[in-house]
C-alpha positions in Angstrom: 35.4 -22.8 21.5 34.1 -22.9 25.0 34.1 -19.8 25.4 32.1 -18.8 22.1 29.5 -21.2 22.7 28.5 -19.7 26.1 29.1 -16.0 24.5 26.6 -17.1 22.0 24.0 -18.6 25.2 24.6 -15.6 26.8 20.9 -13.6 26.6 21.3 -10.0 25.4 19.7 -8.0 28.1 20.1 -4.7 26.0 18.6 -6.2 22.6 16.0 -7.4 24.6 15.7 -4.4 26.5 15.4 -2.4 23.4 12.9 -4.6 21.2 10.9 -4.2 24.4 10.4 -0.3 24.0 10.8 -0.4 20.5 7.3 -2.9 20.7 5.6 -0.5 23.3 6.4 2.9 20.8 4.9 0.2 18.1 1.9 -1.1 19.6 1.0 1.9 22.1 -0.4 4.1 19.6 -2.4 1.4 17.8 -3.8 0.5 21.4 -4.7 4.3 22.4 -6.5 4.6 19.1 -8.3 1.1 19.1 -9.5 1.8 23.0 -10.3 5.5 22.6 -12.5 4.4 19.7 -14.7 2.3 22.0 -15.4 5.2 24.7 -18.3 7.3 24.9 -17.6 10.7 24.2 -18.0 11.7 28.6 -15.7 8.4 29.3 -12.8 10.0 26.9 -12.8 13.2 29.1 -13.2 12.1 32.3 -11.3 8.5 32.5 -7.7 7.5 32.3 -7.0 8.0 28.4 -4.8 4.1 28.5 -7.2 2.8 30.3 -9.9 0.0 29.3 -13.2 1.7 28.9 -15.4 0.5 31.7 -18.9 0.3 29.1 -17.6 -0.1 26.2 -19.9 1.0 23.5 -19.9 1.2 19.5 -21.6 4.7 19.9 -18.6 6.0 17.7 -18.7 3.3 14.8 -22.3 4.2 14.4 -21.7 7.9 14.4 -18.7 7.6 11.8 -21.0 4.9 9.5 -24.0 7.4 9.4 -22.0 10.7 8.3 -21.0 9.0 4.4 -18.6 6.9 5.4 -19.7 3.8 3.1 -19.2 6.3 -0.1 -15.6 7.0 1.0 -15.1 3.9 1.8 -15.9 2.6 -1.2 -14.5 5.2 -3.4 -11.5 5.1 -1.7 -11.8 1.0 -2.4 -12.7 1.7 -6.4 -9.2 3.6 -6.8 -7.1 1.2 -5.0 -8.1 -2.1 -6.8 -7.8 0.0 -10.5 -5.3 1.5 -9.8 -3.4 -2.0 -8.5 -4.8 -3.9 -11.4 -3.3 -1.4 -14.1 -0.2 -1.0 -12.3 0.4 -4.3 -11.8 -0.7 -5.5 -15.8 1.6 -3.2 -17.5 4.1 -3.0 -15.1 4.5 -7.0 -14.9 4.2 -7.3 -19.2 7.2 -4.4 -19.0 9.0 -6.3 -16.7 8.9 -9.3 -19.2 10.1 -7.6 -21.8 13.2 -6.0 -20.0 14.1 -9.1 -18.6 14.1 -11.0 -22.1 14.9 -8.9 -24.2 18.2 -7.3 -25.0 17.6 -4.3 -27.6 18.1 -0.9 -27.1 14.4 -0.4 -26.8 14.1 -2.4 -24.2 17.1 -1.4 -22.0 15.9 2.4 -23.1 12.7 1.7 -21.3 14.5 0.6 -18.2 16.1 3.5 -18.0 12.9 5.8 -17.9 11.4 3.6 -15.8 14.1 4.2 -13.4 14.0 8.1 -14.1 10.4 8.1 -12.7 11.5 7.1 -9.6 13.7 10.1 -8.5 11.1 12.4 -9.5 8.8 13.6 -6.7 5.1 13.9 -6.7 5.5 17.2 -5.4 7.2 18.7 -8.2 4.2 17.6 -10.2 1.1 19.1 -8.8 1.0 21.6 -11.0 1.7 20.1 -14.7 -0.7 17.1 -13.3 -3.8 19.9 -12.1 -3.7 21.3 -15.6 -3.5 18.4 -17.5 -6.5 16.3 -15.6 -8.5 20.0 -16.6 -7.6 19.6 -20.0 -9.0 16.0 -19.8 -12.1 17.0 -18.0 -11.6 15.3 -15.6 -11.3 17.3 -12.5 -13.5 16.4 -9.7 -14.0 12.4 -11.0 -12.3 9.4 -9.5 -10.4 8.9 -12.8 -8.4 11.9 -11.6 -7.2 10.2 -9.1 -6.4 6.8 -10.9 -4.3 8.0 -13.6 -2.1 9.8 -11.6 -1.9 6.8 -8.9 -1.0 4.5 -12.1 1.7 6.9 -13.2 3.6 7.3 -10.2 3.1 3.7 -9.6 4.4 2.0 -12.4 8.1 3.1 -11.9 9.0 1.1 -8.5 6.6 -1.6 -9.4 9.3 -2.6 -12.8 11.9 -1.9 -10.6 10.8 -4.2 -7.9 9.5 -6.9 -11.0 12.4 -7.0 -12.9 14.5 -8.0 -10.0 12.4 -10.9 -9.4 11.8 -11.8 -13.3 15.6 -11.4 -13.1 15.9 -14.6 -10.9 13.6 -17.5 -12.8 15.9 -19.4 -14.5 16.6 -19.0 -18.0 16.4 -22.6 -18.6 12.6 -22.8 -18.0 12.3 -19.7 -20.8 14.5 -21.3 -23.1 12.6 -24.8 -22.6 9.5 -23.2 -23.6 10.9 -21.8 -26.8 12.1 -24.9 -27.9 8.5 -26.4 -27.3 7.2 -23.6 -29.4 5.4 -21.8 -26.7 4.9 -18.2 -27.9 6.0 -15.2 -25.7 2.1 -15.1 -24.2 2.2 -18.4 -23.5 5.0 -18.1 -21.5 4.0 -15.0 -20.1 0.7 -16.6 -19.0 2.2 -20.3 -18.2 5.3 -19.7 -16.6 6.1 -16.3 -15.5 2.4 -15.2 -13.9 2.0 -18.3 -12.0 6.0 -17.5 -10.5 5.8 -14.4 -9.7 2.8 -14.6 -7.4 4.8 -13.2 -4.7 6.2 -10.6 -6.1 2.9 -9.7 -7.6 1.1 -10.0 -3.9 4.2 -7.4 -2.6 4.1 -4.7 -5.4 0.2 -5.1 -4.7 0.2 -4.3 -1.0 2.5 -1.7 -1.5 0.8 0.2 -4.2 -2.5 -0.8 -2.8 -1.2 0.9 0.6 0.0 4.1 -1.4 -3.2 4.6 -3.3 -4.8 4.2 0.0 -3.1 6.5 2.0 -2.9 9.3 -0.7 -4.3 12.6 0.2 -2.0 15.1 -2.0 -4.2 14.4 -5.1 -7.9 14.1 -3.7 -7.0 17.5 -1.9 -5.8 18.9 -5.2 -7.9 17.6 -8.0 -11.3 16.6 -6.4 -14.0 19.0 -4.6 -17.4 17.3 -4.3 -18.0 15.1 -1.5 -19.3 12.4 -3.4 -15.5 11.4 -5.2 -14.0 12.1 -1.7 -11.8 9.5 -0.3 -11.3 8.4 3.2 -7.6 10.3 3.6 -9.6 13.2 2.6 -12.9 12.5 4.8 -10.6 11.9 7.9 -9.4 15.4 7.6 -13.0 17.1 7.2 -14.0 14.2 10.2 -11.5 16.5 12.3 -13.4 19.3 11.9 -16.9 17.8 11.6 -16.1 15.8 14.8 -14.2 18.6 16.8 -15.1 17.6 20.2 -16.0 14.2 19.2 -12.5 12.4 19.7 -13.8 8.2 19.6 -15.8 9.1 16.3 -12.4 10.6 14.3 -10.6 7.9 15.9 -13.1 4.9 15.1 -13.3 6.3 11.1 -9.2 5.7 11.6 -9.9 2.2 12.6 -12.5 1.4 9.8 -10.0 2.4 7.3 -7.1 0.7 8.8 -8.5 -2.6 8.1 -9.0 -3.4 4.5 -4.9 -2.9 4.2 -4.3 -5.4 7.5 -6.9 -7.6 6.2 -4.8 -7.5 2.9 -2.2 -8.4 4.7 -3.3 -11.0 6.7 -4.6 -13.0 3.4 -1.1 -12.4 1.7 1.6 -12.3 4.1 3.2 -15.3 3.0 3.8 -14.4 -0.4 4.7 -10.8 0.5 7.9 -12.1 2.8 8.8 -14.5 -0.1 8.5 -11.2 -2.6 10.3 -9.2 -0.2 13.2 -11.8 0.9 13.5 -13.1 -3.1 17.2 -13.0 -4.0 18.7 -12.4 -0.6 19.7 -15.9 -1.1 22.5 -15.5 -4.0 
């Protein structure tokens, strides 16, 4: 028993030795790009690239502000917040209905849901290009939405339906027998419970539709529906020389998804740790 105990007070040099390097391959990157961004244009060529700038200046915000970046910005925002708010409706009222009821319907629906998943977006460039033409909608921001929503909705009910899975039955059935209908319960019990799963499938999708660049290359040409994947790429040409400026439009977009994180970090470990417990 002795001997356990001090096995277990012995410090692990090599874990700690290892999370060490594993947080400077972590956090180096994000501090090159956040320090770089702050340089004029003559300190990035002639100082030490690690090193902190000596006048550090917002030359490259401004730069990056004045070249459209608002209207990416906020096209890039419009997407994200329909495309959550869909996803996250009919993929939470889907969820609901797998997890209560036991038809063939409902279990058939799972099933699809579940087939979505293995196929890749890839695969459907070509079948999704001719069908937004059809729509007329090529070159609008609803182009990019509905595809966002489709690809979305499968590991959203996945990641639901596992959480749905573990609110007791009791609290459904006590409902029933107080003659709640299925909205009420829908809007009185299982909204209100599944905040934290709600918060993670949000963040995720939110983070997917946010990052996407294979559909605003593909089914959008004018600048003004551009998106700020897509604007970071024409920056790199735009901005050749101009290193700080591409790296400060890389900052500007970073933050809406860490601020969405900040706000709703608590919620998002509870959505991503629900179950573990069983």
């Amino acid at each position: 028993m002795a001997r356990a105990a001090a096995a277990r007070q012995r410090p692990n040099a090599l874990g700690g030795a290892l999370g060490f390097v594993w947080l400077i391959l972590t956090i180096g990157p994000i501090y090159y790009v956040v320090v770089t961004s702050l340089k004029s244009q003559a300190d990035y060529y002639s100082s030490n690239p690690l090193g902190i700038p000596s006048n550090p200046t917002l030359r490259a915000y401004r730069t990056v502000l004045q070249n459209d970046f608002l209207r990416y910005f906020f096209n890039s925002l419009l997407v994200a917040v329909v495309t959550v708010v869909v996803v996250v409706a009919i993929s939470l009222m889907a969820s609901y209905v797998i997890v209560r009821r036991s038809s063939a319907i409902a279990r058939l629906s799972q099933r699809v849901f579940l087939l979505g998943i293995a196929i890749p977006i890839q695969a459907t460039i070509v079948p999704v290009y001719y069908l937004i033409v059809q729509l007329g909608l090529y070159d609008t921001l609803p182009a990019l939405m509905l595809p966002g929503i489709a690809f979305a909705i499968p590991i959203t009910v996945l990641i639901l339906v596992n959480y749905l899975r573990d609110i007791p039955a009791e609290l459904y059935d006590s409902m029933h027998a107080d003659g709640a209908s299925d909205w009420r319960i829908f809007l009185s019990l299982v909204l209100p419970l599944s905040k934290p799963a709600i918060t993670t499938v949000a963040i995720y999708d939110a983070l997917n539709c946010w990052n996407g660049f294979l559909f605003p290359l593909i089914l959008t040409q004018s600048e003004n529906v551009r998106t700020l994947p897509l604007s970071l790429w024409s920056y790199q040409g735009e901005f050749n020389s101009d290193i700080p400026a591409v790296l400060a439009a890389i900052v500007l977009s970073c933050l809406p998804i860490l601020a969405a994180y900040i706000v709703g970090r608590r919620q998002l470990v509870a959505g991503l740790t629900a179950g573990f417990g069983k």
